[in-house]
C-alpha positions in Angstrom: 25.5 -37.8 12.0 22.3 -37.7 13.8 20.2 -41.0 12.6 16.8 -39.9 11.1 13.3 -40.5 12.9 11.0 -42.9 11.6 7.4 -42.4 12.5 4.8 -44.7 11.3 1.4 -43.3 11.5 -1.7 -45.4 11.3 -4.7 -43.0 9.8 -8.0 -44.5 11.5 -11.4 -43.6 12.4 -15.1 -45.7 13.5 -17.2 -44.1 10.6 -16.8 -46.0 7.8 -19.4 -45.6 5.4 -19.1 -49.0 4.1 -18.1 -50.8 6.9 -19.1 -48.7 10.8 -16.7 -49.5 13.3 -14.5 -52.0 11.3 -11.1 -50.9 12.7 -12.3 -52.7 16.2 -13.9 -55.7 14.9 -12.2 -58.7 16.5 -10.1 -61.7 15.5 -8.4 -64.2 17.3 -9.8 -62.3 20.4 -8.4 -59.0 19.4 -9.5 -55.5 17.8 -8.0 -55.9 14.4 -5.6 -52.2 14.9 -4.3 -53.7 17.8 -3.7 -56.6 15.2 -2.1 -54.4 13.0 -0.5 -52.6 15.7 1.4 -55.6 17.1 2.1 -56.5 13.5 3.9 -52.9 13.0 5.7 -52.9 16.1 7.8 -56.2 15.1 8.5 -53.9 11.8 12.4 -53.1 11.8 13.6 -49.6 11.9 11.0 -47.8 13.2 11.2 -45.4 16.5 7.2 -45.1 16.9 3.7 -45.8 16.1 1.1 -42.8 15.9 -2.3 -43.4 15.1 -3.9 -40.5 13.7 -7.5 -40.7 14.1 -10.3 -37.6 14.6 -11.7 -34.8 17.3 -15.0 -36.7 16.6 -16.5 -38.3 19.8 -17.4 -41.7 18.1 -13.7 -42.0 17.9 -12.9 -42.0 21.6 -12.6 -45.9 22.1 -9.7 -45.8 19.5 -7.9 -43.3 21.8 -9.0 -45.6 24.5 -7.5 -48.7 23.0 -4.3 -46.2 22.2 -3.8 -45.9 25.9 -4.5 -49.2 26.8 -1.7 -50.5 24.4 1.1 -47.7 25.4 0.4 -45.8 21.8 0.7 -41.9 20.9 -2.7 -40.7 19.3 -2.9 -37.5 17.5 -6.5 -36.4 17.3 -7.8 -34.1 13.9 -9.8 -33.2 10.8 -11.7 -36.3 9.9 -12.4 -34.7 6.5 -8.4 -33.3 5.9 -6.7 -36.5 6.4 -3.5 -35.0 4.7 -3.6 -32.3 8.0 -4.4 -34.8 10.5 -1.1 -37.1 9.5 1.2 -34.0 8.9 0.1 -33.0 12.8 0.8 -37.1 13.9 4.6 -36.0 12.1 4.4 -32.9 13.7 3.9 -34.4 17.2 6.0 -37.1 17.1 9.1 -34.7 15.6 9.3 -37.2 12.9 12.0 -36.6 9.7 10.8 -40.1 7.7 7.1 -41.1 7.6 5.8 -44.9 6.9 2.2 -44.3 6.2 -0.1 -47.1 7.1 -4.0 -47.3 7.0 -5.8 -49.2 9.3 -7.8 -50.8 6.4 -4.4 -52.8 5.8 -4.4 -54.9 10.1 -2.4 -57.7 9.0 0.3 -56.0 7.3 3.8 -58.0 6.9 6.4 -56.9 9.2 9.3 -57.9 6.6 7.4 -56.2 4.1 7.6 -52.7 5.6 11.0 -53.1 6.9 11.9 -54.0 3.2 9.8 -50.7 1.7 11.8 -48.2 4.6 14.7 -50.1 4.0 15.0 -49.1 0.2 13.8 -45.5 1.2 16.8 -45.2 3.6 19.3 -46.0 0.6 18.0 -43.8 -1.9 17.1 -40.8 0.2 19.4 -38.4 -1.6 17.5 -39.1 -4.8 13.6 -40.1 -4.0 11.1 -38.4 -1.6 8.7 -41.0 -1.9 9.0 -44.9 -2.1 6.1 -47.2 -2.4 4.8 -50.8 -3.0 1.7 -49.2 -3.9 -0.1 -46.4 -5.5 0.4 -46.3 -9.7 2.7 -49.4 -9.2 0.8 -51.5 -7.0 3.4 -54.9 -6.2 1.4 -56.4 -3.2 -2.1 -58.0 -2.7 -4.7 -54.9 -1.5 -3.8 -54.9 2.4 -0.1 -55.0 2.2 0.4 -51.5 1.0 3.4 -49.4 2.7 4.5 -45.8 2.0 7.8 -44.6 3.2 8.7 -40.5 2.6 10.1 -37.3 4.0 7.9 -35.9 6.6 9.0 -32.5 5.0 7.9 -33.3 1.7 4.5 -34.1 3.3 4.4 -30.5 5.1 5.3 -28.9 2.4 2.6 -30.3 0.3 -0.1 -29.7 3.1 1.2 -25.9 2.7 0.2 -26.1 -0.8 -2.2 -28.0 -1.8 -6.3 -27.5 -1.5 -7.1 -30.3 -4.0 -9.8 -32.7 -2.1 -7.8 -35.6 -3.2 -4.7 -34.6 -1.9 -6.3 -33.6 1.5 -8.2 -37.0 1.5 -5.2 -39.4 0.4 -2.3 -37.5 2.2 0.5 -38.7 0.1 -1.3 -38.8 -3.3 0.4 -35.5 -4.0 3.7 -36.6 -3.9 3.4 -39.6 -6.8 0.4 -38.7 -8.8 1.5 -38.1 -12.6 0.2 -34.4 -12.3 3.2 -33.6 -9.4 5.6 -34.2 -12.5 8.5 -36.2 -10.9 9.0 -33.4 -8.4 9.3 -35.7 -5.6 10.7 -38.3 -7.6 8.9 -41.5 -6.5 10.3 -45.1 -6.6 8.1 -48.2 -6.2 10.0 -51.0 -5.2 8.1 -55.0 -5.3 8.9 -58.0 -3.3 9.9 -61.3 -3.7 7.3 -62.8 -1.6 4.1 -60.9 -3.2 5.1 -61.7 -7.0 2.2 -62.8 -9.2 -0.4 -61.9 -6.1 -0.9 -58.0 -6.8 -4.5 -59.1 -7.7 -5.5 -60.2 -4.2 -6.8 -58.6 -2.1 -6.9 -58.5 1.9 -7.6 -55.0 2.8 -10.8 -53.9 5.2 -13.4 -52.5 3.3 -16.7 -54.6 3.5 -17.6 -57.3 5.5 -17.0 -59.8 3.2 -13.7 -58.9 3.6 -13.8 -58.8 7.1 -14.8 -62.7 6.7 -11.8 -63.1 4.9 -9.8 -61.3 7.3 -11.1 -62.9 10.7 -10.9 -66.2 9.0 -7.3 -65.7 8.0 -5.8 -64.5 11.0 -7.6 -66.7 13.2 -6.3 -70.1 11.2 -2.8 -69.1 10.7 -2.1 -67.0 13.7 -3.1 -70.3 16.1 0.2 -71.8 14.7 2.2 -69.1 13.4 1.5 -66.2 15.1 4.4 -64.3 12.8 2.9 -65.5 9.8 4.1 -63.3 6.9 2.8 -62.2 3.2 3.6 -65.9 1.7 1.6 -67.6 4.5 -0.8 -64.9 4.1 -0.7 -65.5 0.2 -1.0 -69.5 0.4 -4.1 -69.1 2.7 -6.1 -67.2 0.1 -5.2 -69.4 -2.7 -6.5 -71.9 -0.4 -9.3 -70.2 0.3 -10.4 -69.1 -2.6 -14.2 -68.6 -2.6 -13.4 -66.2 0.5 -11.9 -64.3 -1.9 -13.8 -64.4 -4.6 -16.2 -63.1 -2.3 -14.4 -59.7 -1.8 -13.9 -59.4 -5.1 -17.7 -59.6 -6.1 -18.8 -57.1 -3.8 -16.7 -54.9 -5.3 -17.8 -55.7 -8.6 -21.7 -55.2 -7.7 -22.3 -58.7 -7.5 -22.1 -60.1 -4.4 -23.9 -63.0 -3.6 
């Protein structure tokens, strides 16, 4: 029996309302998605990386970083993110699809090898498995999808919601698909009791956060994973808090 491919596609582009050009920002000497990247790559199981970015010019040093690192770029709709990902599947002739953002660069390895891992056992029985989403099991920044890239074209066929474009796999979890693709969220041993942290790359507070993060732990552990990762924010705590009162309105 021929073995499924895995794709993972990393959806990112330089015009971030909130935060312009965050998916190059350095750390530790690096653009933070060649960060996330060299984090992915280590992840077990999968046959390639895609990053699925946009036709827009200001994204041309992400396809220049691409090339520089050995990496398939498909290039899209910067508006229909659900499009531009099912074309990255389409390219790569993937069957399975872990979806990663680049708002998530210091992803654990383990972590998505456990989330594809679980999708491979049930496969007969769920679509879609997730850490994320209605379930969310991991701080913001961990987040891993795993699903069949034919559920994903099919959805793309149709759907015109301006969610579903925008959020690519929304469609196959949200309450209103009705179990069709019958989801499973899985959680993980290392992330219990942290769900309400967050390290994910919206603002630059959190970019703070995430420079100073990597930076420390990476200088002694470069393989550091999600209880390292965990440990340093409860360590760091008024980093955090940070992030989480800019997204309250009251940053300081």
């Amino acid at each position: 029996m021929t073995q499924p491919r895995v794709v993972a596609t990393i959806e990112a582009r330089m015009t971030s309302s909130r935060l312009p050009g965050k998916v190059l920002m350095p750390a530790g000497g690096q653009p933070l998605l060649e960060v996330l990247v060299e984090r992915l790559a280590r992840a077990p199981g999968i046959d390639e990386i895609v990053v699925a970015t946009t036709v827009n010019a200001t994204d041309d040093p992400i396809v220049v970083l691409c090339e520089q690192l050995g990496i398939s770029v498909f290039r899209g709709s910067e508006d229909d993110v659900l499009g531009r990902v099912c074309g990255a599947l389409r390219q790569s002739k993937a069957d399975i699809c872990v979806e990663i953002t680049a708002d998530c660069p210091l992803l654990d390895p383990a972590i998505v090898g456990e989330v594809l891992a679980s999708f491979l056992e049930t496969r007969g029985d769920h679509a879609y498995v997730s850490n994320t989403g209605t379930h969310r099991a991991v701080p913001a920044g961990l987040d891993v999808q795993a699903f069949e890239a034919q559920a994903l074209f099919t959805l793309e066929k149709e759907t015109d919601d301006p969610d579903d474009r925008e959020h690519v796999s929304l469609g196959l979890y949200r309450h209103e698909s009705g179990g069709r693709w019958c989801p499973h969220f899985v959680t993980h041993d290392a992330c219990m009791g942290a769900e309400d942290l967050l390290v994910t790359l919206d603002y630059a507070e959190d970019y703070d956060l995430i420079r100073a993060l990597h930076e420390d732990l990476a200088a002694n552990a470069p393989h550091y994973g999600a209880a390292e990762l965990i440990a340093w924010i409860r360590a760091h705590d008024g980093l955090h808090q940070r992030c989480v009162d800019v997204r309250a309105g009251r940053a300081t």
